[in-house]
N, C-alpha and C positions, 0 to 999 in steps of 0.2 A: 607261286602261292606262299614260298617259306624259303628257309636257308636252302640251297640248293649245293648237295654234297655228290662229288663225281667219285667213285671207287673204280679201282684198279687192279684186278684180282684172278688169280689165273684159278684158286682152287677154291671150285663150287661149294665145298662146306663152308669155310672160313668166310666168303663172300654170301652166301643164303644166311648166314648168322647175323651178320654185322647188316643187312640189308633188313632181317626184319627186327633189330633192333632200334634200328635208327627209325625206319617207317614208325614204330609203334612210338617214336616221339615226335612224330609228326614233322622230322626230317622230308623233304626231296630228294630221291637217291639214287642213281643210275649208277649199272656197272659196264664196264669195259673189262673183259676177261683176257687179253693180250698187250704187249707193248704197241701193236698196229692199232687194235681198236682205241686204246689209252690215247695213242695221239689225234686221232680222228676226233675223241669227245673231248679232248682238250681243246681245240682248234675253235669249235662251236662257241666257245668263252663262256660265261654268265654264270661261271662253279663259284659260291663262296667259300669251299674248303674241296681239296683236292688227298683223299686216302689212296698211297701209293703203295704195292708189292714193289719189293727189290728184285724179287727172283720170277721172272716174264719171261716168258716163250716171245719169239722175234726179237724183241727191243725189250734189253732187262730195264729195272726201275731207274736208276741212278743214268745210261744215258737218257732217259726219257724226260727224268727232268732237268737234266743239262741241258735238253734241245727247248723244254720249256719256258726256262729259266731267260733264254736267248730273246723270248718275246712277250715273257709276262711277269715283273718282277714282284707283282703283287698277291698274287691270288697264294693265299698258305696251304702248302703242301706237309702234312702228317705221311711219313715213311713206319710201314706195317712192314718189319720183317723179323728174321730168324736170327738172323745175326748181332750177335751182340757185343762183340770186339770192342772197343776204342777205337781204334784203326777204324771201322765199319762208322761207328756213329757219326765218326770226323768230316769222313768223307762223304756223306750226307749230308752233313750239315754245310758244310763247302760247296757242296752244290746245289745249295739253295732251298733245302728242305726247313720249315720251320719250328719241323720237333719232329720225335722218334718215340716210336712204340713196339717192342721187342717182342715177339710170340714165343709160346698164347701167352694171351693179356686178358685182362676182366675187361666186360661190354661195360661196366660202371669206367673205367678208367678213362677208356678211348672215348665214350658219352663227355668224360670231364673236361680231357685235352681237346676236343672240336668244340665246344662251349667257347673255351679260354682264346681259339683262335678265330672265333667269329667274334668275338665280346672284344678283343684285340686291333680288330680293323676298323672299332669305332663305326659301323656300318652305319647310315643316317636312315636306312630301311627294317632295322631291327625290331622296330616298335610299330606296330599298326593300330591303328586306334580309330573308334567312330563316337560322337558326344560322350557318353561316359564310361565306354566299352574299348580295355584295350587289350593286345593281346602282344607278350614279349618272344620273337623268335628265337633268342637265342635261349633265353631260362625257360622259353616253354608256357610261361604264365600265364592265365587268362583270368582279365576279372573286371567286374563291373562294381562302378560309385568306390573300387576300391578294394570290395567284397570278391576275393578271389572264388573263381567258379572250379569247381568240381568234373570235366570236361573226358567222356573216352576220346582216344585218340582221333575217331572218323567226326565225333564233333567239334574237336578242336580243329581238323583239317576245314572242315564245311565251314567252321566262324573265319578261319583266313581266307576262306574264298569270298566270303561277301564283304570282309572286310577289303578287301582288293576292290572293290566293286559296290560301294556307296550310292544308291539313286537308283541304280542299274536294273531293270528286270531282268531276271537271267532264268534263261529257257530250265527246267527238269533234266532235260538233256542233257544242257551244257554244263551243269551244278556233277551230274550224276557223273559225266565222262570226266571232269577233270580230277573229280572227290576219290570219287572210287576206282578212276582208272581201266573201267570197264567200260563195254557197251550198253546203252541204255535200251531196253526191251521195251519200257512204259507198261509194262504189269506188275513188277515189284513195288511192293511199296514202302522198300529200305528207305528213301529220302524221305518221304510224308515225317515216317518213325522217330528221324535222327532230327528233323525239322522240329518236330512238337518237343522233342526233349530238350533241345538245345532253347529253343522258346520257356522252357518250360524254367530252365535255369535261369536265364537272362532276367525274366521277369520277376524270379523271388527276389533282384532288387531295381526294380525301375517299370518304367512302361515298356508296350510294343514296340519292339521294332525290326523286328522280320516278319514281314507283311504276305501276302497271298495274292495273287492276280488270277481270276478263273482263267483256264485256258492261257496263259502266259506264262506264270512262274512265279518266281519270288523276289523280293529285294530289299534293301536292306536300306531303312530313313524313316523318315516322318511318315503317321499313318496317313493313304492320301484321301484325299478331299472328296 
């Protein structure tokens, strides 16, 4: 649906912070709490920024991405650690790490540096856009004819999901499980709420264009026929 950011992180405070800060910018964000898990969700591929702990139970940070560095020379690696030596930063950066952020840090900083290193890889998937509605993954932007929209986070999540998915009728279901990450009951009626609002912004500059299917779902195009 968005930048897709893998965290590496053995202590649950530090990791529960930076997880719903990035969520609340409508970040993708899984963690891995070990050097074992760390390489597991490396393996999987498909990170466009990879937030690394130095100091990992089993496998510390620095061989983790030495062994990563061995089969992915590309994917930018940000090192979150304590240390803050010279000697320390060097050797980070020699193995392959693309910048460094010393604890604790400001959630404004670390938001700054993974901006910088996703805006860096020139990604050709940064921009999603449908007629006159687009929306920027890495600055977060969302706006229409130009006219930036006003957007809370679960609506700006729900406009990259359909913007993925142009033409497409997509079930309640499937809107509700991948948006909100839950299981869908079919008696809330969070997604109706977030639909009308986000409709409701859309349209103070342009026509419809998320549409309703009785009994199918929604989708996002031309009103149909």
């Amino acid at each position: 649906m968005g930048i897709r950011i893998l965290l590496i992180e053995d202590d649950t405070e530090i990791a529960e912070f930076i997880l719903r800060g990035l969520r609340e910018e409508a970040f993708i964000v899984e963690r891995a709490a070990d050097g074992q898990e760390g390489w597991f969700a490396l393996q999987s591929g498909g990170w466009d920024v990879v937030l690394l702990d130095w100091w990992l139970p089993v496998t510390d940070g620095l061989q983790l991405l030495k062994r990563f560095r061995q089969t992915d020379q590309t994917t930018p690696v940000l090192f979150l650690t304590a240390k803050d030596a010279v000697s320390d930063r060097v050797a980070g950066l020699d193995q392959g790490a693309n910048d460094y952020l010393c604890k604790p840090f400001a959630f404004e900083e670390l938001l700054a540096r993974v901006r910088v290193l996703v805006r860096n890889q020139g990604q050709s998937h940064s921009v999603l856009s449908f007629q006159d509605v687009q929306v920027n993954l890495v600055t977060q932007r969302a706006e229409r004819s130009g006219n930036r929209l006003d957007l809370t986070a679960k609506e700006h999540s729900l406009l990259i999901f359909l913007l993925r998915h142009p033409g497409q009728v997509l079930s309640k279901t499937r809107i509700y499980e991948q948006v909100w990450e839950e299981r869908y009951d079919g008696l809330s009626n969070t997604l109706e709420v977030h639909v009308m609002e986000l409709r409701r912004k859309l349209e103070a500059h342009g026509p419809r264009l998320i549409h309703t299917l009785r009994n199918r779902g929604y989708f996002l195009g031309e009103e149909p026929q």
